[in-house]
C-alpha positions as CSV (number, residue, x, y, z in Angstrom):
1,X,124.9,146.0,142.5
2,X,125.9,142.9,144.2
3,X,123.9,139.6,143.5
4,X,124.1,137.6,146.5
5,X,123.3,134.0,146.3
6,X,124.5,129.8,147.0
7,X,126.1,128.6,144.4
8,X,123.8,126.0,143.4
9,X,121.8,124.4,140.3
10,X,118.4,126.3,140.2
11,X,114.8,124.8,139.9
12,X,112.4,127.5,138.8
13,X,111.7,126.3,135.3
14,X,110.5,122.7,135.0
15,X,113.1,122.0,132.9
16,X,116.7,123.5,133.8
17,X,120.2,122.5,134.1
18,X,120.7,126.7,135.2
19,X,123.8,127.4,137.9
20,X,123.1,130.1,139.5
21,X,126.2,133.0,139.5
22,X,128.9,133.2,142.1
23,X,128.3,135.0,145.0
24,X,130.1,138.6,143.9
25,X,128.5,138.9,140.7
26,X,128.4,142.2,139.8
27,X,125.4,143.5,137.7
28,X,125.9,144.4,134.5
29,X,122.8,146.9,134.5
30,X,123.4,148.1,130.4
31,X,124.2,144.6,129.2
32,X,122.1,142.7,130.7
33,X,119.3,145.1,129.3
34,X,120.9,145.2,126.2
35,X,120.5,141.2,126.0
36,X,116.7,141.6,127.4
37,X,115.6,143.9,124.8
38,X,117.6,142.1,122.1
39,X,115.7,138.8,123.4
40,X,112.1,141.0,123.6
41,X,112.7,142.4,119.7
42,X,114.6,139.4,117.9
43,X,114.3,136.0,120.1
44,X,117.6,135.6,119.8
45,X,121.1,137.3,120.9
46,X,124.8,137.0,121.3
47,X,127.0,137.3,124.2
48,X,130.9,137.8,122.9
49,X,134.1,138.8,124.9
50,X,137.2,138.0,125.8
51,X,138.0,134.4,128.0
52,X,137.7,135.4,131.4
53,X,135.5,138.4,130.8
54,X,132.1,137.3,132.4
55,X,130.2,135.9,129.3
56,X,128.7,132.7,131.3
57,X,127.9,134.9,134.4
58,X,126.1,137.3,132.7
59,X,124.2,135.0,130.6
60,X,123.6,132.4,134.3
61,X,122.3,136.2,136.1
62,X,120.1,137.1,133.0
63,X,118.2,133.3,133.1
64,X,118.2,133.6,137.0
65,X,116.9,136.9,137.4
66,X,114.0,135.6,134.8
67,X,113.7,132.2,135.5
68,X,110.3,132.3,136.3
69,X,109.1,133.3,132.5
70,X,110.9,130.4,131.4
71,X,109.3,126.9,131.3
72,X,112.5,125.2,130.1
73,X,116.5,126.9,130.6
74,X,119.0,124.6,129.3
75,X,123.0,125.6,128.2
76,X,124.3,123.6,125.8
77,X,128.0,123.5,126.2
78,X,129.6,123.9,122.6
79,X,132.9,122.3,123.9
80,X,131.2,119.0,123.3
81,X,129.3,117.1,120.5
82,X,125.9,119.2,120.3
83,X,124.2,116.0,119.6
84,X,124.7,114.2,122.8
85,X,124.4,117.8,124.2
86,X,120.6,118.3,122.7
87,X,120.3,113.7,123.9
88,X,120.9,115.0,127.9
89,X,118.1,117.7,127.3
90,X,115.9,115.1,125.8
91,X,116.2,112.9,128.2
92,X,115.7,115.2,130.9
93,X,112.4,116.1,129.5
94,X,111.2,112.6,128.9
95,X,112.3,111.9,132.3
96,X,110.7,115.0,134.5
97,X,107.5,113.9,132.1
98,X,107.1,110.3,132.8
99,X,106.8,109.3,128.9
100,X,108.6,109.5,126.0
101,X,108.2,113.4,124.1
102,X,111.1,113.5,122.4
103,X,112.7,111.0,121.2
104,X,116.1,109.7,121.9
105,X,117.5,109.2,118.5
106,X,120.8,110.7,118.1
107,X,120.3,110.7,114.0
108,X,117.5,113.3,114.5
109,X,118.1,114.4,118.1
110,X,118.5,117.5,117.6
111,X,115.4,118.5,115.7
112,X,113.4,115.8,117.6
113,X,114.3,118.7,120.0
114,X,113.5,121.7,118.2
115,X,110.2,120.4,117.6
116,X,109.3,120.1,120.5
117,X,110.6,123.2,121.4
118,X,108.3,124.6,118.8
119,X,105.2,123.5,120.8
120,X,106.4,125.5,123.5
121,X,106.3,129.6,124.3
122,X,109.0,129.7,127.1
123,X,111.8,128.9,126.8
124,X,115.4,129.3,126.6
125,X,117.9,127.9,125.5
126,X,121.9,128.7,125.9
127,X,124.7,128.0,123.8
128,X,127.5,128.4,125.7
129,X,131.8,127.8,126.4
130,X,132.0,128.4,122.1
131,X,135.9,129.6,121.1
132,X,137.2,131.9,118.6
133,X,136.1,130.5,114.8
134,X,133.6,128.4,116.3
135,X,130.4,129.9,115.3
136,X,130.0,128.0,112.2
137,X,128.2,124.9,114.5
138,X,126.1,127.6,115.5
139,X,124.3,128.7,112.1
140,X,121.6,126.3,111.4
141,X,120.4,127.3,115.4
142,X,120.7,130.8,114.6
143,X,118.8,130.2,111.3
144,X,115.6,128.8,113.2
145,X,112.0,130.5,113.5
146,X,110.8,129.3,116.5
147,X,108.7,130.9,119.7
148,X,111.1,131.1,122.2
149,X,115.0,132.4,123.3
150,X,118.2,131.9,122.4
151,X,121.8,133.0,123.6
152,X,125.1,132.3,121.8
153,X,127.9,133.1,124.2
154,X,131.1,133.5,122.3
155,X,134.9,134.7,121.9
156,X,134.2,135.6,118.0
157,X,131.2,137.6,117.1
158,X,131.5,136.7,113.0
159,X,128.4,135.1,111.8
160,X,126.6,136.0,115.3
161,X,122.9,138.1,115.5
162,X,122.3,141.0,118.0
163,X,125.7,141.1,119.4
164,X,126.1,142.8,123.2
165,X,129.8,142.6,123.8
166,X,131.1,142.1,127.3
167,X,133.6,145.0,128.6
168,X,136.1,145.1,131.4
169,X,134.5,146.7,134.4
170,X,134.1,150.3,134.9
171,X,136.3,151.5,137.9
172,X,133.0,151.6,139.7
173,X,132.1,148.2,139.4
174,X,135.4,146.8,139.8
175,X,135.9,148.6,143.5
176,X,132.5,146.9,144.4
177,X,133.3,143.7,143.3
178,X,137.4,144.0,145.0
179,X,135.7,145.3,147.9
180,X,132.7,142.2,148.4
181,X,135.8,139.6,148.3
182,X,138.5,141.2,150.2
183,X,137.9,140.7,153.8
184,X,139.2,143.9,155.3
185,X,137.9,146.1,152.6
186,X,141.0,148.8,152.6
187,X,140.8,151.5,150.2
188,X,144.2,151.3,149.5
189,X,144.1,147.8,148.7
190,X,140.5,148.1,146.3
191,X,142.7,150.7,144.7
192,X,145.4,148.6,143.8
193,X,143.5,145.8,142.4
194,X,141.4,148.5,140.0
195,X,144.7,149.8,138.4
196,X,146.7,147.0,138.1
197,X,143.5,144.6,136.8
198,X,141.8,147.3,134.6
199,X,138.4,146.0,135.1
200,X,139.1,142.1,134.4
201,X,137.2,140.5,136.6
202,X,139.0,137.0,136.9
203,X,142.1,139.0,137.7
204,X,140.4,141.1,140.1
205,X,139.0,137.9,142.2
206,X,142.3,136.5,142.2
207,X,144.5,139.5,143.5
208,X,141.5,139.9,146.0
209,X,142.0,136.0,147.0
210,X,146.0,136.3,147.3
211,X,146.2,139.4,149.6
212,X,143.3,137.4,151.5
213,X,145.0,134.3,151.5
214,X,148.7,134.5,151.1
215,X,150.5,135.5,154.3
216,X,153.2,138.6,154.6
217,X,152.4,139.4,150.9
218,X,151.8,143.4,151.3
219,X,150.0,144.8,148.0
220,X,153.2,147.2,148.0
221,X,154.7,143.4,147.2
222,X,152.4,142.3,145.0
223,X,152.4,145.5,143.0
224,X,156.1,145.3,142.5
225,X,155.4,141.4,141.4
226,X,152.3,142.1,138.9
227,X,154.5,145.5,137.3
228,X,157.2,143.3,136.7
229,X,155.4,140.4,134.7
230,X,153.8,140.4,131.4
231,X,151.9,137.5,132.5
232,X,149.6,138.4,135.5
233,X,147.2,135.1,135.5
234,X,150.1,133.1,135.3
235,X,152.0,135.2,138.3
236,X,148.6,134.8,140.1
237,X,148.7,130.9,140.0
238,X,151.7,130.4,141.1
239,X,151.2,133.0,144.3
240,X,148.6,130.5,144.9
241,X,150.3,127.2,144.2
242,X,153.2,128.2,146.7
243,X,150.2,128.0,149.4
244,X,149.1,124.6,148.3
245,X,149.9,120.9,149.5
246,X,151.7,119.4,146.8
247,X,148.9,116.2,147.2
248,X,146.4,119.9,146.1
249,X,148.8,121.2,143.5
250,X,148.6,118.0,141.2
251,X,145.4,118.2,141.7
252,X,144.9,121.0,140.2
253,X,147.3,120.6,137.5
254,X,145.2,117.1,136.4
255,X,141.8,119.5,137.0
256,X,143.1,121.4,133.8
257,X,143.4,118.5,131.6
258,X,139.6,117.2,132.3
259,X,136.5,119.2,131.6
260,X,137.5,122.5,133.6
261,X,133.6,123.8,133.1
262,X,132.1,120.6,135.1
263,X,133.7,117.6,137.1
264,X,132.3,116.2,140.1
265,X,133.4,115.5,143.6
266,X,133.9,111.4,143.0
267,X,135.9,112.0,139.3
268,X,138.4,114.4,140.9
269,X,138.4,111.6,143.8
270,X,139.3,108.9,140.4
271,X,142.2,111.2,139.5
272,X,143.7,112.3,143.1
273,X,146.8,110.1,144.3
274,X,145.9,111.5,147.7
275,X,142.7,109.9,149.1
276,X,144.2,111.1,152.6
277,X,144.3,114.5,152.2
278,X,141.7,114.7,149.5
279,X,138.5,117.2,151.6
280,X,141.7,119.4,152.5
281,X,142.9,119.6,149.0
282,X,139.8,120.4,147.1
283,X,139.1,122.9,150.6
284,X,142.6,124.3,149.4
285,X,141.9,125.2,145.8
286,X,138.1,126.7,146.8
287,X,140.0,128.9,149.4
288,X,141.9,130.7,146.4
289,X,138.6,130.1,143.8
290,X,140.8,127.9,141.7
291,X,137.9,125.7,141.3
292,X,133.9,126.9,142.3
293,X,131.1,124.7,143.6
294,X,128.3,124.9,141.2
295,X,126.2,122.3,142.0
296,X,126.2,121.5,145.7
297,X,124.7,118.1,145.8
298,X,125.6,116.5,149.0
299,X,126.2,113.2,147.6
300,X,128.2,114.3,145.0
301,X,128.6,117.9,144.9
302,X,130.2,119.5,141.0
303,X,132.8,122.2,140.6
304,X,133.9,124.3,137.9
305,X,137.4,125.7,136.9
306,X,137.5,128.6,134.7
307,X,139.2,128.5,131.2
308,X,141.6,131.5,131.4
309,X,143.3,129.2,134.8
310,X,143.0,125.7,133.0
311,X,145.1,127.2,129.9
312,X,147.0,128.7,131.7
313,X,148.0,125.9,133.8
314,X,148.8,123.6,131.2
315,X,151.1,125.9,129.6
316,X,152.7,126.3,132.9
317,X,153.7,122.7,132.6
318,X,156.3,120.9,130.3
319,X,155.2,118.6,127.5
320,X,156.2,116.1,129.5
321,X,154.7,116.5,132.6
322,X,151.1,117.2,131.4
323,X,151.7,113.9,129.6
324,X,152.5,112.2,132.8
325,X,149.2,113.7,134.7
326,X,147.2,112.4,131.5
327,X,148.7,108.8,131.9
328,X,148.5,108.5,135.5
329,X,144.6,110.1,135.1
330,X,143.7,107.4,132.7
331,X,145.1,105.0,135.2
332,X,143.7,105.9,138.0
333,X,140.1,106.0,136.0
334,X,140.2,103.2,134.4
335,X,142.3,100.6,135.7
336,X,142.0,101.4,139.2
337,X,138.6,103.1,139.5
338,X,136.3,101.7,137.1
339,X,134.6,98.1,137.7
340,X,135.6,95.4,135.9
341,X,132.4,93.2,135.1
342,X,131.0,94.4,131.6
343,X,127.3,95.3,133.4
344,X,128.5,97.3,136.4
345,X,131.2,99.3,134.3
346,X,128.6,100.4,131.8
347,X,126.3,102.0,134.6
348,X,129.3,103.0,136.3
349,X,130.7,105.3,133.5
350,X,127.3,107.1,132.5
351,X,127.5,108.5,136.6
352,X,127.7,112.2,136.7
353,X,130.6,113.8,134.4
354,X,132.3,111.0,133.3
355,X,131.7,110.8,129.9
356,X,133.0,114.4,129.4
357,X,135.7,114.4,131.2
358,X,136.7,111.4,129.2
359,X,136.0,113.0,126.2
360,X,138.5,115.7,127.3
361,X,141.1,113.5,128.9
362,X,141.3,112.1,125.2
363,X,141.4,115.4,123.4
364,X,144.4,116.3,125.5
365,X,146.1,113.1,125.4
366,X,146.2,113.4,122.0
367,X,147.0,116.9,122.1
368,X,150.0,116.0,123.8
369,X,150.4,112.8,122.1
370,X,150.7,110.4,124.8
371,X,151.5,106.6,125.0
372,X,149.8,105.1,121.8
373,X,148.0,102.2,124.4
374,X,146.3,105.2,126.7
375,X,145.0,106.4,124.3
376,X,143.3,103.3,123.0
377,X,142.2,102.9,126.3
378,X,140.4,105.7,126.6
379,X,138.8,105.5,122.8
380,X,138.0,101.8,124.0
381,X,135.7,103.2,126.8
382,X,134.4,105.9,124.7
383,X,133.8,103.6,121.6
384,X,131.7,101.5,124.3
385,X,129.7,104.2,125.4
386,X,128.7,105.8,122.2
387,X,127.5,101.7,120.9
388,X,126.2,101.4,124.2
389,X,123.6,105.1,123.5
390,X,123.3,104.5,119.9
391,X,126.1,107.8,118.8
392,X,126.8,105.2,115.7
393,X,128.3,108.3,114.4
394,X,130.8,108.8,117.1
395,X,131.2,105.1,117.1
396,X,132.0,105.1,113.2
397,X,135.1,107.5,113.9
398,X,136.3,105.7,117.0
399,X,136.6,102.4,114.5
400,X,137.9,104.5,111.8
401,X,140.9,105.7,113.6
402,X,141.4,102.0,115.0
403,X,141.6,101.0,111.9
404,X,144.0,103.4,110.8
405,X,146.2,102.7,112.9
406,X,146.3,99.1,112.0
407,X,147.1,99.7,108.7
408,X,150.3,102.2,109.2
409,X,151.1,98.9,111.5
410,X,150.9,101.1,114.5
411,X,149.9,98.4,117.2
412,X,152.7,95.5,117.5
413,X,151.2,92.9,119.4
414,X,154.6,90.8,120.0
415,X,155.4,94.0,122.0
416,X,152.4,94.4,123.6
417,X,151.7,93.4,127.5
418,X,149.1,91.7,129.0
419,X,146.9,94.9,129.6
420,X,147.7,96.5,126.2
421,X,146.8,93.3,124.4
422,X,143.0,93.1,126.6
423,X,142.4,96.4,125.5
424,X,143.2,95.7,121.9
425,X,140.8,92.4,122.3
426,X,138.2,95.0,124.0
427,X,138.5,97.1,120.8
428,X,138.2,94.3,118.8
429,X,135.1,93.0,120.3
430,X,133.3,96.3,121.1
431,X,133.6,97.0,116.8
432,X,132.1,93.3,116.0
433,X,129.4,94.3,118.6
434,X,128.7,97.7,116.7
435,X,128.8,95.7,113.5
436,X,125.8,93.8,114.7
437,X,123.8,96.1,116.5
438,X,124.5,99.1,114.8
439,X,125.0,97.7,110.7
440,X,122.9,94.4,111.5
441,X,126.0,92.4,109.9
442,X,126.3,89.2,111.9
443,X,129.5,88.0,109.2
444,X,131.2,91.0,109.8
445,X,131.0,91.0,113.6
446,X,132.3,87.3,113.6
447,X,135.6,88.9,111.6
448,X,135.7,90.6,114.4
449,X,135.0,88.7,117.2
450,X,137.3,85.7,116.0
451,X,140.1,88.1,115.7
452,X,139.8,89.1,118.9
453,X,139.9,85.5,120.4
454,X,142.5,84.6,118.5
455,X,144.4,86.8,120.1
456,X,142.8,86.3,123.5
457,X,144.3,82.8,124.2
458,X,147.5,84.3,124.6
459,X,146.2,86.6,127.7
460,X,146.5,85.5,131.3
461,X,143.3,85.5,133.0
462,X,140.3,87.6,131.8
463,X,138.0,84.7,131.6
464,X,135.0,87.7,131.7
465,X,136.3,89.2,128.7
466,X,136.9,85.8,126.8
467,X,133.9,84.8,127.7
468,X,132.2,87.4,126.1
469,X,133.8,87.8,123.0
470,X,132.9,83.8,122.9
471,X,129.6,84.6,123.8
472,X,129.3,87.2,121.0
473,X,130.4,84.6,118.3
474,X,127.4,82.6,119.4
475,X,125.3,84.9,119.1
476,X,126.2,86.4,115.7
477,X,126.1,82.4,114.6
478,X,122.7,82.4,115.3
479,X,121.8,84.9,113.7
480,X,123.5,83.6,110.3
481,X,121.1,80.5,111.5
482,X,124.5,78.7,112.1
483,X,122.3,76.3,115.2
484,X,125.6,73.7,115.1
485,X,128.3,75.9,115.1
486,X,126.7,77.8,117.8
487,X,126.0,75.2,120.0
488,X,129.7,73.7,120.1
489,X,130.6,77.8,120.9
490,X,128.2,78.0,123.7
491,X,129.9,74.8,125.0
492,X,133.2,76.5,124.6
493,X,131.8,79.5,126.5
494,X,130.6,77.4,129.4
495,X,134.2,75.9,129.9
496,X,135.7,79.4,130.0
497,X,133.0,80.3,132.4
498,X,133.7,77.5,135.0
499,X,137.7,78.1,134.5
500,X,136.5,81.9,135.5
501,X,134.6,80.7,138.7
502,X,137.0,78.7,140.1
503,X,139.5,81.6,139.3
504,X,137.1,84.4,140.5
505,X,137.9,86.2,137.3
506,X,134.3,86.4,136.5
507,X,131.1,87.5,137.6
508,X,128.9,84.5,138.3
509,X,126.1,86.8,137.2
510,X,126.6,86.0,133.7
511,X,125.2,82.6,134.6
512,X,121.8,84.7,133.6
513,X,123.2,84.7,130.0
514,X,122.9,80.7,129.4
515,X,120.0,80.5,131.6
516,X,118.3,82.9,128.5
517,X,120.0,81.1,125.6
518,X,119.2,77.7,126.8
519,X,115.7,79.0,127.8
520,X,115.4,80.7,125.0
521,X,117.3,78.4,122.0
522,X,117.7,74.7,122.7
């Protein structure tokens, strides 16, 4: 049976973050009652298969086909920290409600959640995207006694309950599905793609998108291609690369280095070099289902690559050259894309996706062990985030590491430039900030915060950040009740303001900042 339907986020339960599943899902009628009874007897069951298999569209059909039982749907992705995972859930619900029910702590968010939960009788929740070895994050969930659902979709079934495993299709199944997506429908050619794809769906959608797509490629061809390789994902890819613009092919080659399960619209158009071409290209990939729409927003619409063609991109590439796509990403985010006043950039980065794709950016970059200084630029946004939400635990690690590195002397600042040595100022700062807010140690944070502008005279420009870490010192002086010392620093903060106004290298916006303090202190 074929489940026709816009790929779109669905609104049934009050509460849902639900995607509805692609357009030629094919129903799974034994596993999906498998994972309804399991859910009826127990509460609770596991999803597990292969990448690629269909774990995630069998779980989306299962909460669409029922999401009118459900109050609340939400899929937590286990690629991420579960904590700021369960913090978007809260959120939502505090923010669909008008008032505060759960609260936003990320020491306790995730029971804050559960307890809430418990005052509810419908209700699901997904854990979802978790590899091979990866259940252990998953025990004290499956441990719970609570009144509603839960899914863990996984490669690894050890340690999971009430395990349905997803198969390849049946020869049945895999004709309809061939036959749905190839647009003339020959026998001969739904034939082909059953026995050279032996039921794996992901394969099956792209052999059915290549002889769609791809012109003078005969499946007599293709056959003779796919026999002859022992990689046919791989072979598949680069069928469909040799169709692409080369402004769409680096597109997709950065697209595997960020958060293949969810990027939207405006971060792929941070990362393009292409603004030109840049509809066409993302039109380009959809064509050959390289990347899926899966929440069709018309302002800023999010898509979805799927893991088995991320991985195997990246291995396609060089070490080299995936490091290249990280460093020019990072640039063209950061440097290029993001706002530079400290209020703007702090609302800009918490837009839609961002802080994931982030999050994976720097996974890879270290993965492939990029340039020392882009990495610390991407830790430096991260760090400011996490202090910025209260994640004091994430912030913690993103200091530890900093300071690490400082002691095995890995930062040279006589061989830094003018941008490496803002960010390492930025770092600086961003740790006496968390210092005070965070630890509620004012001496600390002035460590901090006169390292930093000790360093900071030697920088061209950035009167808005020296005027903040000056700022910050006046601040954390009086709070040590330090009234004298922090009035000569405000002083000093006021020249580097005017030097920033008649420069324009400062937001005349922070004006509100010594209309406060003066308001406020003397």
């Amino acid at each position: 049976m074929i489940i026709i339907s816009a790929n779109t986020v669905v609104q049934a339960a009050s509460v849902s973050n639900l995607v509805t599943p692609v357009s030629y899902f094919i129903n799974h009628v034994v596993p999906l009652d498998n994972l309804k009874n399991n859910l009826e007897k127990y509460k609770q069951t596991s999803i597990v298969g292969t990448s690629g298999i269909g774990k995630t569209q069998l779980t989306r059909m299962y909460a669409y086909e029922n999401k009118d039982k459900y109050s609340l749907i939400w899929f937590i992705d286990c690629n991420f920290n579960l904590k700021q995972e369960f913090l978007k859930l809260a959120k939502t619900i505090n923010q669909l409600s008008k008032k505060q029910l759960v609260s936003e702590d990320l020491a306790i968010i995730e029971e804050e959640v559960i307890n809430y939960l418990s005052t509810l009788d419908n209700w699901l929740l997904v854990f979802d995207n978790n590899k091979t070895k990866g259940n252990l994050i998953l025990q004290k969930f499956i441990k719970l006694k609570h009144n509603g659902h839960v899914i863990f979709c996984s490669q690894d079934s050890q340690g999971l309950p009430y395990v349905v495993k997803v198969k390849e299709f049946t020869k049945k199944d895999a004709a309809v599905l061939a036959g749905y997506i190839l647009k003339d429908n020959s026998v001969q050619d739904v034939n082909f793609l059953i026995e050279e794809f032996k039921g794996y769906p992901v394969l099956i959608v792209q052999g059915a998108q290549i002889l769609n797509n791809v012109k003078g490629l005969s499946n007599v061809k293709y056959k003779k291609m796919i026999k002859e390789t022992d990689n046919k994902i791989k072979l598949n890819i680069e069928l469909c690369m040799k169709e692409l613009s080369t402004s769409a092919k680096a597109l997709l080659q950065k697209i595997a280095l960020i958060n293949n399960q969810r990027f939207s619209k405006n971060m792929l158009r941070m990362i393009t070099n292409n603004k030109e071409n840049f509809d066409d290209d993302i039109y380009q990939l959809s064509r050959f289902l390289l990347i899926s729409n899966i929440d069709s927003n018309k302002d800023d619409p999010v898509f979805e690559m799927h893991d088995v063609i991320a991985e195997t991109l990246q291995g396609m590439n060089t070490k080299i050259k995936n490091q290249q796509y990280l460093e020019e990403m990072i640039s063209n985010i950061l440097e290029k894309s993001f706002p530079k006043g400290v209020a703007e950039r702090q609302i800009f980065r918490t837009a839609s996706t961002i802080i994931e794709n982030l999050q994976i950016i720097l996974r890879n970059a270290e993965k492939y062990k990029i340039n020392l200084s882009k990495i610390l630029e991407v830790k430096i946004e991260l760090l400011g985030i996490s202090v910025d939400v209260g994640d004091y635990n994430s912030s913690q690690k993103l200091i530890e590491w900093f300071e690490e590195k400082n002691r095995n002397k890995e930062f040279n600042l006589d061989q830094m430039n003018n941008h490496e040595k803002v960010l390492y100022v930025w770092y600086l700062s961003t740790t006496g900030f968390y210092n005070m807010v965070a630890l509620s140690n004012p001496i600390k944070a002035i460590e901090y915060y006169i390292k930093a502008k000790e360093i900071a005279v030697s920088i061209d420009g950035y009167e808005d950040m020296k005027f903040n870490v000056t700022y910050q010192i006046f601040r954390a002086q009086l709070e040590l009740g330090q009234i004298k010392f922090a009035q000569n620093t405000l002083e000093e903060a006021y020249k580097i303001y005017e030097i920033g106004i008649k420069n324009n290298t400062i937001n005349s916006s922070e004006m509100r900042y010594f209309i406060l303090v003066e308001q406020g202190y003397f």
